[in-house]
C-alpha positions as CSV (number, residue, x, y, z in Angstrom):
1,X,69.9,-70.8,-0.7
2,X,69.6,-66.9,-0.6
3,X,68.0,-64.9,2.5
4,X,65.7,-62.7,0.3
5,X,63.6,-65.8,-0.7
6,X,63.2,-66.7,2.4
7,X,62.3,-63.2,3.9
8,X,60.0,-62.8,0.7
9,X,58.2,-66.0,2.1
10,X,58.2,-65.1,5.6
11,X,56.7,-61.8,4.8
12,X,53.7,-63.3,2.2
13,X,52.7,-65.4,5.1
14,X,52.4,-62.2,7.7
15,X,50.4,-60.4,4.7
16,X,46.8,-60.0,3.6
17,X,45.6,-62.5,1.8
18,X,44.6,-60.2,-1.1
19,X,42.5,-63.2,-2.9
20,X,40.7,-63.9,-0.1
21,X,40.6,-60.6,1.4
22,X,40.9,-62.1,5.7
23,X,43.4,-59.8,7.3
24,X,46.6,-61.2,8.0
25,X,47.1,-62.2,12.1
26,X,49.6,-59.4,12.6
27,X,47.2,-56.4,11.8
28,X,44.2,-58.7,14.1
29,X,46.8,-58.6,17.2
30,X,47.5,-54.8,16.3
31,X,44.0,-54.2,16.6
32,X,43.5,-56.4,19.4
33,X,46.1,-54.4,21.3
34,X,44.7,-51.2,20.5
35,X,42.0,-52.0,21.4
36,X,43.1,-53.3,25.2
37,X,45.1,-50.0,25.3
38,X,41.8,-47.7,24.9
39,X,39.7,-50.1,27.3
40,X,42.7,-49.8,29.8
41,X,42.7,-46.2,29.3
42,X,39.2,-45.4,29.9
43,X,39.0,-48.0,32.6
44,X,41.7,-46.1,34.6
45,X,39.9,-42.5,33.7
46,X,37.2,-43.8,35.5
47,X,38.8,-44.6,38.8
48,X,40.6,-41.4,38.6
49,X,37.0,-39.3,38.3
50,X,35.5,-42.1,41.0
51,X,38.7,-41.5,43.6
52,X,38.5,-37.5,42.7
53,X,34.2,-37.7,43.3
54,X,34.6,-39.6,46.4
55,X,37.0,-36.5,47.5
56,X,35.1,-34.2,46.5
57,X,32.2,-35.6,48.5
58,X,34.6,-36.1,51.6
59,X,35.2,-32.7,51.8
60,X,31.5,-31.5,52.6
61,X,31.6,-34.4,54.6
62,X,34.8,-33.4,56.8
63,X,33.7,-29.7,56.6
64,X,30.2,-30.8,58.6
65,X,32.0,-32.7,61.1
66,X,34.2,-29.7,61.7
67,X,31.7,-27.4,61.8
68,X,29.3,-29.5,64.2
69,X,31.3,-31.6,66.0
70,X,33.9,-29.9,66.7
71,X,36.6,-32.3,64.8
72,X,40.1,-30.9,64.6
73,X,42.1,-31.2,61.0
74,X,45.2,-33.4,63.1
75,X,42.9,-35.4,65.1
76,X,40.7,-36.5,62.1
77,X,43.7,-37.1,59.8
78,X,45.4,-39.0,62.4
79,X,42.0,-41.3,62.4
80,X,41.5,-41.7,59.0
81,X,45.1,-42.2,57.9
82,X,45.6,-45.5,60.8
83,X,42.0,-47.2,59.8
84,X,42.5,-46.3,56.4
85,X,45.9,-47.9,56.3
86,X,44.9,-50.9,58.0
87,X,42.0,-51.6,55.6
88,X,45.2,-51.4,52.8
89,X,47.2,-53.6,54.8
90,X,44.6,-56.3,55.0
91,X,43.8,-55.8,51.3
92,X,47.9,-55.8,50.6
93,X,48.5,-59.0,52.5
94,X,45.5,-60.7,50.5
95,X,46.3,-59.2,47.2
96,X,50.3,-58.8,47.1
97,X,51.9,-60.2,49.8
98,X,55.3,-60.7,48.3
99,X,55.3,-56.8,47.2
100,X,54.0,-56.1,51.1
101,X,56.9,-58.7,51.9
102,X,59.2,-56.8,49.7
103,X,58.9,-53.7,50.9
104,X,59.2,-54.7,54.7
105,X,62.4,-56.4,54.1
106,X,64.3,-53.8,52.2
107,X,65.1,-50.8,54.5
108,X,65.9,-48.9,51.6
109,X,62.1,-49.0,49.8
110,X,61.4,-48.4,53.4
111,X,63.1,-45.5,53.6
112,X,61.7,-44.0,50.2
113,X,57.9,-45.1,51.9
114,X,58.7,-42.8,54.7
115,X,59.6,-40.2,52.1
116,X,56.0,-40.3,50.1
117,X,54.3,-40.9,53.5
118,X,55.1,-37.4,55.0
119,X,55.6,-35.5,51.5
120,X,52.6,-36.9,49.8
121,X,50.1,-38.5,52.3
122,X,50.3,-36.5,55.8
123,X,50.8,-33.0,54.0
124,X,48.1,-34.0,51.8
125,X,45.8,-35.1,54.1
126,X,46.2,-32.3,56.8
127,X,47.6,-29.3,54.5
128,X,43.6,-29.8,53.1
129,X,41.6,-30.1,56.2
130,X,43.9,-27.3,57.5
131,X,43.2,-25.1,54.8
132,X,39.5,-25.9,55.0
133,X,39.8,-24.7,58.8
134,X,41.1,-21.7,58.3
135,X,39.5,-20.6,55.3
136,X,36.9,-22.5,53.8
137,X,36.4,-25.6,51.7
138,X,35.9,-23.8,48.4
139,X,39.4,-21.8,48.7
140,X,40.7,-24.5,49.6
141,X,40.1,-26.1,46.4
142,X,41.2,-23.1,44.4
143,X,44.5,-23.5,46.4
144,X,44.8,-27.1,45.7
145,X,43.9,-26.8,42.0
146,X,47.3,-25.0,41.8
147,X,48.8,-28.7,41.6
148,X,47.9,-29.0,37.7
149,X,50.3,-26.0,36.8
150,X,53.1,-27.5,39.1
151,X,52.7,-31.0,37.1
152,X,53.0,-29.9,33.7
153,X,55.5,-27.3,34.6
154,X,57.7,-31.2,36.0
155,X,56.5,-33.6,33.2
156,X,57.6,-30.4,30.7
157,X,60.6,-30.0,32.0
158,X,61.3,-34.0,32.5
159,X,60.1,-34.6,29.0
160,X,61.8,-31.5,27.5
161,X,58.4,-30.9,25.5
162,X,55.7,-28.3,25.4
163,X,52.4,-29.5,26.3
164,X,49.5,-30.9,24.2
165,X,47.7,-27.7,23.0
166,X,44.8,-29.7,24.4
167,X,46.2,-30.6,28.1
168,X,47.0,-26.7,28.1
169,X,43.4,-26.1,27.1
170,X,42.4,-28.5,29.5
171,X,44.5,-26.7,32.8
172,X,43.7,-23.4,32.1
173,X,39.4,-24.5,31.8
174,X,40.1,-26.2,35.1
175,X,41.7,-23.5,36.3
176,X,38.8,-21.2,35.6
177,X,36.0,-23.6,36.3
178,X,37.1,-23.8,40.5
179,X,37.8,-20.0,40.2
180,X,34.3,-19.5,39.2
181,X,32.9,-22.3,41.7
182,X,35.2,-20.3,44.4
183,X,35.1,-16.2,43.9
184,X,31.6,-16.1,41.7
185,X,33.9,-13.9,39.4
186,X,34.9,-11.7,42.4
187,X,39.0,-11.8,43.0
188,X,38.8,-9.4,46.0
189,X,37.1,-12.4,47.5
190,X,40.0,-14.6,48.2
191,X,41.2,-12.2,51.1
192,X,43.0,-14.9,52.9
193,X,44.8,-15.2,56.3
194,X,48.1,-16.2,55.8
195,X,48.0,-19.3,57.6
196,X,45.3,-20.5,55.2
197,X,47.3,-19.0,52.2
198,X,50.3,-21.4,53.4
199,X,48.6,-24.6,54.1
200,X,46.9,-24.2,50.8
201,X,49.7,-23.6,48.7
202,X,51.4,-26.2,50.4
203,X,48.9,-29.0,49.8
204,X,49.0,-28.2,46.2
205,X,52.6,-28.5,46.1
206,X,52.2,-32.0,47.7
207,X,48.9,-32.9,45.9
208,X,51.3,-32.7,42.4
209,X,53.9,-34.7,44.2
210,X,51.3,-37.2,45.3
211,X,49.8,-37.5,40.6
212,X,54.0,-38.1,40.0
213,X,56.2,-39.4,42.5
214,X,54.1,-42.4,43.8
215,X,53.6,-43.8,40.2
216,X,57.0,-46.0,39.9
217,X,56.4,-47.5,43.0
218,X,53.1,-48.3,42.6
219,X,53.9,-50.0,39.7
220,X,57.1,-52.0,41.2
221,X,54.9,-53.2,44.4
222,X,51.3,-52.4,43.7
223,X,48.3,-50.3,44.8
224,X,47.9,-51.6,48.0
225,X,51.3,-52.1,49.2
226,X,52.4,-48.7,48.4
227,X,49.3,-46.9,50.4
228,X,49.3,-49.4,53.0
229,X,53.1,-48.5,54.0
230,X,52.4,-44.8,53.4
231,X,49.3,-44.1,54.9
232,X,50.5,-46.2,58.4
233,X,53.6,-44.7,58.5
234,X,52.0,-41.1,58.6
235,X,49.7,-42.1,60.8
236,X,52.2,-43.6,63.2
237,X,53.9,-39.7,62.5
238,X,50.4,-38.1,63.7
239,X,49.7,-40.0,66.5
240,X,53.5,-39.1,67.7
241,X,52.1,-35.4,67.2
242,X,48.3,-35.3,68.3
243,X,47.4,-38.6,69.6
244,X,43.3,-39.5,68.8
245,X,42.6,-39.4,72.7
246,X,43.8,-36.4,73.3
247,X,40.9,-34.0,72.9
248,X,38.5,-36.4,71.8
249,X,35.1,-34.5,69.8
250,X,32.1,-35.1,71.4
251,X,30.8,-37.4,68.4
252,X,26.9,-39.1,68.9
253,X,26.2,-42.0,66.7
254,X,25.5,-39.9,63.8
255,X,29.1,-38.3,64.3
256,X,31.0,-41.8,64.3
257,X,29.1,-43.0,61.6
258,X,30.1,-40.0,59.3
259,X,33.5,-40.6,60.6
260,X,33.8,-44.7,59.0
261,X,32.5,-43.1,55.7
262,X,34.6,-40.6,56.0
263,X,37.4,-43.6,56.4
264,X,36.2,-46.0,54.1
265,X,34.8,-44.2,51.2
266,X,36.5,-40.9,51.2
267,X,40.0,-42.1,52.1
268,X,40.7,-45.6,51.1
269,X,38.4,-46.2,48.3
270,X,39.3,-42.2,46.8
271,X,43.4,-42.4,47.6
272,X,43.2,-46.5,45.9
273,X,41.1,-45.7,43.2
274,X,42.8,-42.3,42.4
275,X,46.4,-43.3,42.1
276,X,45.5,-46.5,40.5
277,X,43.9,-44.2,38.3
278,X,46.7,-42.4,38.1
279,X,49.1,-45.1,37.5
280,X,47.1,-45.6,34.1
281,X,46.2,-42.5,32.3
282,X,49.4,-40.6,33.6
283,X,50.4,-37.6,36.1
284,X,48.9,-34.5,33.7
285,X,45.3,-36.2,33.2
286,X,45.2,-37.3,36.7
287,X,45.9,-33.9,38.2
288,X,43.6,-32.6,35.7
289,X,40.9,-35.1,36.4
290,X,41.2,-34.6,39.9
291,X,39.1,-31.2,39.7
292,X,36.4,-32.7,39.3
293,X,36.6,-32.7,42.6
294,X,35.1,-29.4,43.1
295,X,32.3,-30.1,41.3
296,X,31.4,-33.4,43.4
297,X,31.7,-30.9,46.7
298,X,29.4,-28.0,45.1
299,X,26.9,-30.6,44.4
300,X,26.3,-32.9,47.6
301,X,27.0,-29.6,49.7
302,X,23.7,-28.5,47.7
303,X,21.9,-31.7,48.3
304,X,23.0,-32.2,51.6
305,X,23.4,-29.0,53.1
306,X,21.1,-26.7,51.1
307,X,23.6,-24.8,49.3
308,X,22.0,-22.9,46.2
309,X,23.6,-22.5,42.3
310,X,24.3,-19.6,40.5
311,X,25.5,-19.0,36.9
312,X,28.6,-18.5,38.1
313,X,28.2,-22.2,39.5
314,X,27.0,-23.6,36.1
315,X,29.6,-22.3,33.9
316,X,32.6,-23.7,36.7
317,X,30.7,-27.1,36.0
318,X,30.5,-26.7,32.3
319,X,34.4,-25.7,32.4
320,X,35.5,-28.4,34.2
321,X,33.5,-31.1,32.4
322,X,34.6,-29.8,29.3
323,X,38.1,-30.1,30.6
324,X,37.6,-33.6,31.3
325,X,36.3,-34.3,27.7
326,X,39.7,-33.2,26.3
327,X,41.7,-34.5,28.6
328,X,40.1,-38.0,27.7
């Protein structure tokens, strides 16, 4: 017997059934996937605008304790990086504890750990609550948006395409939207010291690193393996460096309180939910996404600390939204 009978069977069984007009299994499991791709996709949109919000709303936070209690950038990092780290570790050996396993056992994913934990995790971390020390927390967001130009510079350049004419749209609206939030309009504002000029541009640098080189790892062992190894390991690096009981703040009950949210919330939840985020929707969107962040400060620093909007306020928030509508 000839083939094309049989491949003229084979495909009048995958077929719509034109007589009775049900839609053959093949296009249901297309649509089926489709449609487990878009709720995937949204689903990991939204953890990247939760991890960015709770950032955002970290910052005001770390900005108060700096300002009122007297918290220094290396002693606080140091802090939140060890308890933070721990709550992944206890989350890692309940969730994955072959990846956790995995890693410990292999010196060589050890090694490449180390590599994310001091380019990515510590210089985030500090290079941001350094920047807010010597400048403020607003230019230190301009600085860090910075991070969305070095992305799709890589992932062009990796890909050997030209962006999306949206994702282009997208960066230069978050661009302007933190500009605005930041200056009010006015360049000659963003008269920097040089050390704050540094540390800024340096977090950005790591802040891209931190939407890219995390992502195959994270994938290979999982969410909380990878920031569980990360996070401890720079913490173990800071506590080398500035060790917490060295020039301890003078922190009430209030102050320590702030501090666990600052822990829980605005460093393991934001850092979890952000690069599983991340992991989903892909380096550009994440990095984009992630300015939201801004927008999250301006807001609770209003609520909590009195701060007043302008137009110049509105029209950052209606930029940055908008960029997170195309970038959807």
């Amino acid at each position: 017997m000839s083939e094309q009978p049989q491949a003229a069977q084979t495909e009048a069984s995958g077929l719509t059934d034109k007589r009775s007009g049900k839609p053959d299994r093949a296009d249901k499991r297309s649509r089926r996937t489709r449609r487990m791709m878009r709720s995937s996709l949204t689903l990991g949109l939204l953890m990247a605008v939760g991890g960015a919000m709770l950032w955002g709303m970290n910052g005001t936070l770390s900005k108060y304790l700096m300002s009122h209690y007297g918290v220094t950038p290396l002693w606080f990092s140091c802090v939140r990086q060890l308890c933070a780290g721990m709550l992944f570790l206890a989350c890692a050996a309940w969730r994955t504890p072959r990846s956790l396993k995995g890693v410990v056992s292999s010196p060589r994913e050890m090694l490449r750990m180390l590599w994310l934990a001091l380019f990515c995790v510590l210089f985030v971390q500090v290079g941001y609550l350094e920047a807010i020390d010597w400048t403020n927390s607003a230019t230190a967001t301009v600085l860090q948006s910075v991070n969305i130009l070095i992305v799709l510079v890589y992932v062009c350049i990796r890909s050997r395409k030209a962006p999306r004419r949206r994702d282009a749209i997208g960066a230069v609206l978050a661009l302007i939207g933190v500009f605005l939030l930041a200056t009010q309009g006015d360049p000659t504002r963003l008269a920097l010291p040089w050390q704050g000029l540094a540390w800024g541009l340096g977090e950005a640098v790591a802040t891209a690193g931190m939407a890219i080189l995390p992502l195959r790892d994270i994938a290979k062992w999982g969410n909380f393996t990878v920031n569980a190894v990360t996070f401890l390991m720079s913490g173990v690096v800071l506590l080398a460096v500035a060790p917490p009981w060295r020039g301890m703040p003078a922190l009430d009950t209030t102050g320590w309180v702030l501090v666990a949210l600052s822990v829980v919330f605005g460093t393991f939840a934001a850092f979890g939910l952000f690069l599983k985020g991340v992991s989903v929707i892909g380096s550009v969107r994440g990095a984009m996404v992630g300015t939201i962040e801004p927008v999250t400060a301006a807001v609770t620093s209003a609520v909590c600390l009195g701060t007043s909007f302008t137009g110049m306020d509105l029209t950052g928030f209606a930029a940055i939204i908008t960029m997170v509508f195309l970038t959807a």
